[in-house]
C-alpha positions as a LaTeX table, in Angstrom:
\begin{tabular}{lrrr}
\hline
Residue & $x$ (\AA) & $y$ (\AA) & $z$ (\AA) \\
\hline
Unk1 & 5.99 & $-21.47$ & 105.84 \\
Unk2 & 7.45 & $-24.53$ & 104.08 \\
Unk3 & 7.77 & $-22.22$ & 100.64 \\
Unk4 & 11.19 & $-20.80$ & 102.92 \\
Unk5 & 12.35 & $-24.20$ & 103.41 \\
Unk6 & 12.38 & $-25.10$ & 100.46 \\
Unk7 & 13.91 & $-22.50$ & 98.72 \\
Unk8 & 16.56 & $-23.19$ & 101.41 \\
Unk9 & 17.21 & $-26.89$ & 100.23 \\
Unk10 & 17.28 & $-25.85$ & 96.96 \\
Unk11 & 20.12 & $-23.27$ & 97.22 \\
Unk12 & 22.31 & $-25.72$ & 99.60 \\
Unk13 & 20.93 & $-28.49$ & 96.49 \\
Unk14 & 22.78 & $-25.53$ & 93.95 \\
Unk15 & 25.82 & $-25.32$ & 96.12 \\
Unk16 & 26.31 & $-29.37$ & 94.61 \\
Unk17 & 25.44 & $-28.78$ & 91.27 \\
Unk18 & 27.70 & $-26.12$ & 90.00 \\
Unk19 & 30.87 & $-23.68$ & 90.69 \\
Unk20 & 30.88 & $-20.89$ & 89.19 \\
Unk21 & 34.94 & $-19.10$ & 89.67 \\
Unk22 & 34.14 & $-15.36$ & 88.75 \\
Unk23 & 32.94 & $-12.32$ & 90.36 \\
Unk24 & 29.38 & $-12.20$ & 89.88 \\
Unk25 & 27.71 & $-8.76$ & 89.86 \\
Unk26 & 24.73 & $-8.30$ & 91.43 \\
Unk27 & 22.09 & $-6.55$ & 89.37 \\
Unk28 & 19.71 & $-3.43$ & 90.93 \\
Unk29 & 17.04 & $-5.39$ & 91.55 \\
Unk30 & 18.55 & $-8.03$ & 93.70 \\
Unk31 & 19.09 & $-7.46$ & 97.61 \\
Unk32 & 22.76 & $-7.22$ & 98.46 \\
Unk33 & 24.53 & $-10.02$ & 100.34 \\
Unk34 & 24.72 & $-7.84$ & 103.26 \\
Unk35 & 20.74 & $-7.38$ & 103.19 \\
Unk36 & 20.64 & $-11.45$ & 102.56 \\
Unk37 & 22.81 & $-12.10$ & 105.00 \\
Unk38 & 20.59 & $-10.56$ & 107.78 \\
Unk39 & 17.15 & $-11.20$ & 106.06 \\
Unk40 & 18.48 & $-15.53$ & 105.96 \\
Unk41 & 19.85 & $-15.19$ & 109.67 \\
Unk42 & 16.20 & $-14.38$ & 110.85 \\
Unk43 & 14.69 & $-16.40$ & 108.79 \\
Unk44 & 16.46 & $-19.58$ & 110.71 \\
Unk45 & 16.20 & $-17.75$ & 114.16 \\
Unk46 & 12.36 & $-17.93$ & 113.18 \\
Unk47 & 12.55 & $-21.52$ & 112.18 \\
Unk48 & 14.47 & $-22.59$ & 115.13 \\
Unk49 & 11.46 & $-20.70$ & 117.09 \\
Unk50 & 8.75 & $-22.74$ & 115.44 \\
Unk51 & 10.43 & $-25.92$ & 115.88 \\
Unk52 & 11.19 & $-25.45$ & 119.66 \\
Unk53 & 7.68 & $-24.25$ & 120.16 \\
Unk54 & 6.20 & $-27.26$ & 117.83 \\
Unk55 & 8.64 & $-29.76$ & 119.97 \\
Unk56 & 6.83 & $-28.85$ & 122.90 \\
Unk57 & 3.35 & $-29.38$ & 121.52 \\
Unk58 & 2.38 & $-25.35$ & 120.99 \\
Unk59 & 2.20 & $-23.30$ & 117.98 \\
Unk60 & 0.96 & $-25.95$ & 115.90 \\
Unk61 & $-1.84$ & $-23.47$ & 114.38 \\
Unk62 & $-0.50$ & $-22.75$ & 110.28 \\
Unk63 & $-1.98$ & $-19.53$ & 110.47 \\
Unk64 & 0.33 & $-18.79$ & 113.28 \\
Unk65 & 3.48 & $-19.35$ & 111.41 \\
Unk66 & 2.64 & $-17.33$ & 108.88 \\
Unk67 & 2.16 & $-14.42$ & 110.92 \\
Unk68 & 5.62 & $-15.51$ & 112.01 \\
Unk69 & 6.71 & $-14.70$ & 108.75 \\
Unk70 & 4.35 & $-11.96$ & 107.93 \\
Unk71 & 6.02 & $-10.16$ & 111.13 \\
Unk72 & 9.58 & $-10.92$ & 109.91 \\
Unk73 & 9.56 & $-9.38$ & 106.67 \\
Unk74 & 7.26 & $-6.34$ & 107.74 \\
Unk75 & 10.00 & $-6.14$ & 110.84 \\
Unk76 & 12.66 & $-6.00$ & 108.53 \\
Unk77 & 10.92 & $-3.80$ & 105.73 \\
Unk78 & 12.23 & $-6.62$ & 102.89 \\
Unk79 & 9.22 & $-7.55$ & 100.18 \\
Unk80 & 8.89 & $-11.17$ & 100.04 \\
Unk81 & 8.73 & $-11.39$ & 96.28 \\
Unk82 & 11.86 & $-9.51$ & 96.46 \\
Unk83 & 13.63 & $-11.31$ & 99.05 \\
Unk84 & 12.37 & $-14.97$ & 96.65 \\
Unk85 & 13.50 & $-13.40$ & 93.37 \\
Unk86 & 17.18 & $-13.02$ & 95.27 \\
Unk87 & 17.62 & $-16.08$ & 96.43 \\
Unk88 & 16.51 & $-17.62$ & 93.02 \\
Unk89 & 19.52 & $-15.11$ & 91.78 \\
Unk90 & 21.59 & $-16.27$ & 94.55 \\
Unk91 & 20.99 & $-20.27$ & 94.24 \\
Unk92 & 22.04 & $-19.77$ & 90.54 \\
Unk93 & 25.27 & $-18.07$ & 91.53 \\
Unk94 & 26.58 & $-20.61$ & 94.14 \\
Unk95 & 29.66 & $-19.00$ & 95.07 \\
Unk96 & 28.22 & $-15.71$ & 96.65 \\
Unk97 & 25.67 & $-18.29$ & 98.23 \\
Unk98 & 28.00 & $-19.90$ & 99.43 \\
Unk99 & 30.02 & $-16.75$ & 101.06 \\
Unk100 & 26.35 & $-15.34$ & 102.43 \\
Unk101 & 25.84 & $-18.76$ & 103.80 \\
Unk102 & 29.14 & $-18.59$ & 105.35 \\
Unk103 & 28.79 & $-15.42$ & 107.06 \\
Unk104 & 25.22 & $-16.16$ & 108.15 \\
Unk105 & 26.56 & $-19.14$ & 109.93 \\
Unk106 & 29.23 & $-17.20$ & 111.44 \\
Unk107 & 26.60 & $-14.62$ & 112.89 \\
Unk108 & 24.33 & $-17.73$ & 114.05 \\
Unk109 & 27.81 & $-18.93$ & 116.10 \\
Unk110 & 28.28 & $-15.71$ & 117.59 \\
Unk111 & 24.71 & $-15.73$ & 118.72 \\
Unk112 & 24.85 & $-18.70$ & 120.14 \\
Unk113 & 28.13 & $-18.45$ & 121.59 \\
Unk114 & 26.56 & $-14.89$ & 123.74 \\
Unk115 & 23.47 & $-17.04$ & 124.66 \\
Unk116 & 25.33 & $-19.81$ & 126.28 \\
Unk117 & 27.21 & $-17.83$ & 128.20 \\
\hline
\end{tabular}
């Protein structure tokens, strides 16, 4: 699902094109970061899945992919219109992308810190 990617690109692309200082709220309709944080996190666990399996000459079917993705969001219960409409909110507000970003890296670390050990 190169659609993810690219939305990814283009919020780390937003992250160089503006800073924004002020508290931004976050309207109804948009997940929170704590929701974002998560819903991102698996989103790159899944990536990292398909690469590693694509690196080793499996799982180069599309189709399967997508069901990769179909089973994320239906796993986590988050629309995927939804979870696209927040990170075009997000990508426009690059601060509080910037602090989701941050903790989803921090979460990544963790997980890979437990896994190597």
């Amino acid at each position: 699902m190169r659609l993810i990617i690219i939305i990814l690109f283009s919020i780390l692309f937003s992250f160089s094109c503006s800073k924004k200082k002020k508290e931004v709220k976050i309207p109804d309709d948009i997940m929170p970061k704590d929701s974002m944080v998560m819903v991102i996190k698996e989103v790159h666990l899944v990536e990292a899945a398909i690469f590693m399996q694509q690196q080793q000459g499996l799982n180069q079917d599309k189709r399967l992919v997508k069901q990769y993705y179909n089973h994320l969001f239906t796993t986590l219960d988050v629309d995927l219109n939804h979870f696209k409409k927040s990170v075009k909110f997000y990508s426009f507000n690059p601060i509080e992308m910037e602090k989701i970003y941050g903790e989803v890296v921090e979460e990544l670390s963790l997980l890979e810190s437990e896994v190597g050990n």
